[in-house]
C-alpha positions in Angstrom: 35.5 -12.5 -85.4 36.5 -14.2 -82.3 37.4 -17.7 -81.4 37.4 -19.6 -78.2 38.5 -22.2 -75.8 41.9 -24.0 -76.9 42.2 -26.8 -75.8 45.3 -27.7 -73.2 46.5 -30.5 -75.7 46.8 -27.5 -78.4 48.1 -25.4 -75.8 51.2 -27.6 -74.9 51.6 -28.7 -78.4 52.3 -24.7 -80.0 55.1 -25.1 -82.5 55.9 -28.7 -82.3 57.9 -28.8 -85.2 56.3 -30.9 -88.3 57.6 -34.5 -89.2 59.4 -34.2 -92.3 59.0 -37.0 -95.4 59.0 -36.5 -98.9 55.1 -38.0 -98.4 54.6 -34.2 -97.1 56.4 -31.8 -99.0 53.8 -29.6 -100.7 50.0 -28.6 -99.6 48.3 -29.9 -98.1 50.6 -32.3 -95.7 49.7 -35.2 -93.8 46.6 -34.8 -91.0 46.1 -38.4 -90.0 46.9 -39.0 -86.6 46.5 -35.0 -85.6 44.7 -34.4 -82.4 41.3 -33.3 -82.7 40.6 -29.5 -81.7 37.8 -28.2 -79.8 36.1 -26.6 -82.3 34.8 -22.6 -81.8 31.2 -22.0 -82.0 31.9 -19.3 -84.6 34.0 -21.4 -86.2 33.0 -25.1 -88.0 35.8 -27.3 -88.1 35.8 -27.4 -91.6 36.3 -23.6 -91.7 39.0 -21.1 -91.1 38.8 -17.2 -90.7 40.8 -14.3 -92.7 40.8 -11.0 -91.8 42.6 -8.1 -93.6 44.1 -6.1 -90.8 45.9 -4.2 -93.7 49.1 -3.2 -95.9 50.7 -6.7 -95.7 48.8 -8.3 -92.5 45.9 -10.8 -92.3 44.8 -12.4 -89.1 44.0 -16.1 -89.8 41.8 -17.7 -87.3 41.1 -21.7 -87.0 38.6 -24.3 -85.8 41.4 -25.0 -82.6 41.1 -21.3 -82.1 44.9 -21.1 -83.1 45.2 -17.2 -83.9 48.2 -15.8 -86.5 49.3 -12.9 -87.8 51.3 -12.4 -91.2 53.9 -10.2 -91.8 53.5 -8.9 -88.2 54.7 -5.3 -87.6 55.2 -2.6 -85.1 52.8 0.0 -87.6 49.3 -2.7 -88.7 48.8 -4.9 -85.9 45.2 -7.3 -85.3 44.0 -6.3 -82.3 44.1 -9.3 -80.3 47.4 -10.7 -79.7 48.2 -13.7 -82.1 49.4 -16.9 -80.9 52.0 -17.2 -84.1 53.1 -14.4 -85.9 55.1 -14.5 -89.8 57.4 -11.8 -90.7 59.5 -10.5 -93.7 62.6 -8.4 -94.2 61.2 -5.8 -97.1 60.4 -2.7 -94.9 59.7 -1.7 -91.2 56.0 -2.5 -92.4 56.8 -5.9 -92.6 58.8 -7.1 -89.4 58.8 -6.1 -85.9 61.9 -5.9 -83.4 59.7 -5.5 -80.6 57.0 -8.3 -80.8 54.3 -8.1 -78.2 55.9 -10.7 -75.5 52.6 -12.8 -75.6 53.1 -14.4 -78.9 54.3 -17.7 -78.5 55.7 -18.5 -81.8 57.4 -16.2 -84.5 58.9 -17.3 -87.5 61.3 -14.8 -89.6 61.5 -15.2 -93.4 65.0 -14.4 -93.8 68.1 -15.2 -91.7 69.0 -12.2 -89.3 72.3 -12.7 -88.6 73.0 -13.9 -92.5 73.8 -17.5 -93.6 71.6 -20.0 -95.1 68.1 -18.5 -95.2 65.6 -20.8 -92.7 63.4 -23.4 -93.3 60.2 -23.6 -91.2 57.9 -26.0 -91.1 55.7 -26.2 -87.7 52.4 -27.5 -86.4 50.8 -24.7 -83.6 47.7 -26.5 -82.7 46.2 -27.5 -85.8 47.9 -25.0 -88.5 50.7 -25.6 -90.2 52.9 -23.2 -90.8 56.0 -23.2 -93.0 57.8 -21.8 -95.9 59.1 -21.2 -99.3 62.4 -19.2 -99.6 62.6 -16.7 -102.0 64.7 -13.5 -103.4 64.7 -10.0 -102.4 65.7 -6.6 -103.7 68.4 -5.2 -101.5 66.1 -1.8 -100.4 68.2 1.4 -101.9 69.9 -0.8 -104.5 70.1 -3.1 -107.4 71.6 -6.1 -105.5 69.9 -9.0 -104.7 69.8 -11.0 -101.1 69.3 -14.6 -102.0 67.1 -16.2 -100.1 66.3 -13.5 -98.2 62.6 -13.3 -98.0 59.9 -16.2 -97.9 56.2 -16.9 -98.9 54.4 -18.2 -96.0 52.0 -21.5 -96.2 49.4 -22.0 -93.7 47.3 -25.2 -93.7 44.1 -25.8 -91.9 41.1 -27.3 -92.2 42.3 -29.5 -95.6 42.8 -25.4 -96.8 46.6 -24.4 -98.2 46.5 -20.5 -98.0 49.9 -18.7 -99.3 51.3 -15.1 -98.3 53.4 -14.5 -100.9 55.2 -11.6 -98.8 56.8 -9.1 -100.9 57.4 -10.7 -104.0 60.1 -9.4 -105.8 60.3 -12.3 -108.7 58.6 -14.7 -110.7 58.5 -18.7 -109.7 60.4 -21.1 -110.9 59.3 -25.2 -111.4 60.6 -25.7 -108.0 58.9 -22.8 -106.0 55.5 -23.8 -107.6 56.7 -27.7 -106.7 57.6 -26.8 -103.0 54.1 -24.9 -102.7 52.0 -27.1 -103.9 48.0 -26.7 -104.2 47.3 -23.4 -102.8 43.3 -22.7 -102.4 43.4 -18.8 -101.5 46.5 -16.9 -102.3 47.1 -13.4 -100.5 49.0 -11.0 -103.1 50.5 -7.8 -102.9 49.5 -5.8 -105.9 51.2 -2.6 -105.5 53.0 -3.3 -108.9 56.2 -1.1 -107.8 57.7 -1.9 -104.5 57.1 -5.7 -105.3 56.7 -7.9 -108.6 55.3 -5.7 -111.7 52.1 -6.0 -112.8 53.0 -8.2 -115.5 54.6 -10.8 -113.2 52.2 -10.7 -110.6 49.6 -12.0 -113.1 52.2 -15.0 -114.7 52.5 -15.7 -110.6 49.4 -15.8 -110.3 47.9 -18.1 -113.3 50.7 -20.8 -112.2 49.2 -21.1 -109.1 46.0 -21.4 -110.0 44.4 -20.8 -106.6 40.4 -20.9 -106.4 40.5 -17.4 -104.1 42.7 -14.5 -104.7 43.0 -12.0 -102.4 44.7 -8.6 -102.9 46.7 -6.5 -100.5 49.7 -3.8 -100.8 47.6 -1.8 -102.4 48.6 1.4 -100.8 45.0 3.0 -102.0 41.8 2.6 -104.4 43.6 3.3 -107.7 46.0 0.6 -107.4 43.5 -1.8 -106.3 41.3 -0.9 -109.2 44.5 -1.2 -111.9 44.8 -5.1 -110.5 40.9 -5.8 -110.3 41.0 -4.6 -114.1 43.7 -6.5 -115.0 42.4 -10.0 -112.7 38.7 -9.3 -115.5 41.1 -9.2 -118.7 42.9 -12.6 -117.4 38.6 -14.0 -117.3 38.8 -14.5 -113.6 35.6 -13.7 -111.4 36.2 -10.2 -109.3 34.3 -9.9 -106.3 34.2 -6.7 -103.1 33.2 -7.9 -100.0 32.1 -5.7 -97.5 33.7 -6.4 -94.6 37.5 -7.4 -94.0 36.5 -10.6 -92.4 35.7 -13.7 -94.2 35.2 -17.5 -93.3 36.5 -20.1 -96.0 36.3 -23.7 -96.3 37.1 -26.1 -98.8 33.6 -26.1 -99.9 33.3 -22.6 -100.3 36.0 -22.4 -103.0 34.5 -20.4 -106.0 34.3 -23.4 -109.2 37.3 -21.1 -110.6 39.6 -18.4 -110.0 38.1 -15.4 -108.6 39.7 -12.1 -106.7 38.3 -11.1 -104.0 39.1 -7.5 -102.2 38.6 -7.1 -98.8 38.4 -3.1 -97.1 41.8 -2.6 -96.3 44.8 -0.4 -97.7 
């Protein structure tokens, strides 16, 4: 799916960073007062697009024709150059060193040079874009690097869609208070190199998000363990046929249902 035309108000305003009040901690924020976009005619304004590009990466696409790409890499990249791109620290297959020079925003989960991990919380053209800190496995060991990874929220179109990276622990009160509603949750389900099985699934009945969609998967077996285990919990399981998909807020299925786009 392609968008189109950005406007030159969205253009100027990329990663303006976003007021701050406790009024607007949570999902969705604040929109009054927000410049209107020019709207896509593939996209209504209403909508936004998801495309699974694979392993950890989903192109989202909205009505202002803002383009992003999450946990942007050197190894899965979308083929059009994204306008904002999300990373996290986990692997090589999750961060880039060498970011194509065309993307105008990039926002790290973790703290490169150490320190307090970063808070992001930015409006590029009419998304959203900010964060939730959490722990990560230090790779080769058993310590852990607080605050060294982050799940991602993007907001558009009155949607709250959370990346939760690669997860490495349950949520506390306070993560599930800092995120919010979340509408469509993308979740790694590897059940190894992230959160076990078991924990994925208590993650994912606190959030309680109306669309679920898998990734880290690394092939067909692991994505079938997780659609089994997303039936036993009684939610709606779903294949769609293509790795592109337009949501809106009235699109939401009535419950929880999983949805697994072609990808790996």
């Amino acid at each position: 799916m392609r968008t189109i035309l950005l406007s030159l108000a969205l253009m100027a305003g990329l990663a303006a960073p976003h007021p701050a009040s406790a009024a607007e901690e949570g999902c969705p924020g604040l929109v009054a007062g927000r410049a209107l976009p020019i709207v896509p005619a593939s996209l209504a304004r209403s909508e936004v697009g998801l495309t699974y590009v694979g392993h950890a990466t989903f192109l989202i696409e909205t009505a202002g024709g803002i383009r992003l790409a999450t946990d942007y890499n050197d190894y899965v990249r979308p083929s059009v150059v994204p306008d904002a791109a999300t990373m996290n620290r986990a692997h090589s297959t999750h961060f880039s060193n060498a970011p194509d020079p065309g993307i105008r925003t990039i926002l790290r989960g973790w703290n490169p040079s150490g320190g307090e991990a970063p808070r992001h919380d930015v409006q590029v053209g009419d998304l959203r874009i900010r964060n939730v800190v959490t722990n990560i496995r230090q790779w080769g060991g058993d310590s852990t690097i607080m605050g060294g990874n982050s799940i991602f929220v993007f907001e558009a179109a009155d949607l709250c869609i959370a990346h939760l990276g690669h997860l490495h622990h349950t949520l506390t009160p306070e993560h599930l208070k800092q995120l919010g509603r979340i509408d469509v949750v993308l979740v790694p389900v590897d059940g190894s190199y992230t959160l076990d099985m078991d924990g994925m699934m208590e993650v994912l009945a606190a959030l309680n998000a109306r669309l679920m969609i898998p990734m880290h998967f690394f092939g067909q077996a692991t994505l079938d363990r997780f659609l089994d285990r997303a039936r036993d919990q009684g939610w709606e399981v779903g294949r769609s046929e293509t790795p592109s998909i337009t949501v809106s807020r009235e699109s939401l299925p009535g419950r929880p249902k999983v949805l697994a786009l072609p990808g790996r």
